[in-house]
N, C-alpha and C positions, 0 to 999 in steps of 0.2 A: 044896252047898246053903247057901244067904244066908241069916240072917236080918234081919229090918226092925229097926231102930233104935229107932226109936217104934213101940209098938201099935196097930193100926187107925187106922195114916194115907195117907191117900190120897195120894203126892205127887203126885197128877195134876190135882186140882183149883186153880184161882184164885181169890182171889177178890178181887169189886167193890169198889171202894172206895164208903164210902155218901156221897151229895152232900151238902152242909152242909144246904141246905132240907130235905131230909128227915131228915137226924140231929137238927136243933135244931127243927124244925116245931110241937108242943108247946108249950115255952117263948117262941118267937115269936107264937103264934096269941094264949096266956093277954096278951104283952104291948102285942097289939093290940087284945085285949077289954078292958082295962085303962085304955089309951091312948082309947078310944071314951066310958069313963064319966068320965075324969078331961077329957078335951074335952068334954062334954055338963056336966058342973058349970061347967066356966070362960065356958060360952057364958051358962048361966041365969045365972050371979054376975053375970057385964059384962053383961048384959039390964039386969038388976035393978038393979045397981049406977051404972048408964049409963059403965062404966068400956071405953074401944074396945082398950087394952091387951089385956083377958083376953079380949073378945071374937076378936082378931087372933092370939092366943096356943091359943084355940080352935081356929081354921082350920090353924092351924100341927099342931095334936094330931091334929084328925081326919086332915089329907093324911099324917101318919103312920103311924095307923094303916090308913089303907086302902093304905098301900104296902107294909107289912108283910105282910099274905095275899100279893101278888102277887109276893115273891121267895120263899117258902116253896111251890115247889112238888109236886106228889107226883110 
């Protein structure tokens, strides 16, 4: 009669590796909700300011954060 090495270990299971989108999903989503007000300030500043920079620099925030949901998948 054997005994087991470690207590209550199963060596029969495997297991999954977790995909990055879902390990870091979280942290991704808060830095696209983030990425969405600090694009929504630079667009009213360059409105307001008539400056086309922060406007351009806007378009550039927002297509970020709308690509950020799309590789955080579940």
């Amino acid at each position: 009669m054997s005994t087991n090495p470690v207590p209550n270990a199963n060596t029969n299971t495997t297991f999954k590796p977790v995909p990055w989108g879902k390990k870091y999903r979280t942290p991704l989503m808060n830095t696209a909700f983030w990425c969405f007000w600090i694009g929504f300030f630079l667009a009213h500043q360059g409105g307001v300011s008539n400056i086309d920079f922060m406007i351009s620099l806007s378009y550039v925030v927002f297509t970020l954060a709308c690509l950020v949901p799309l590789v955080t998948k579940k």
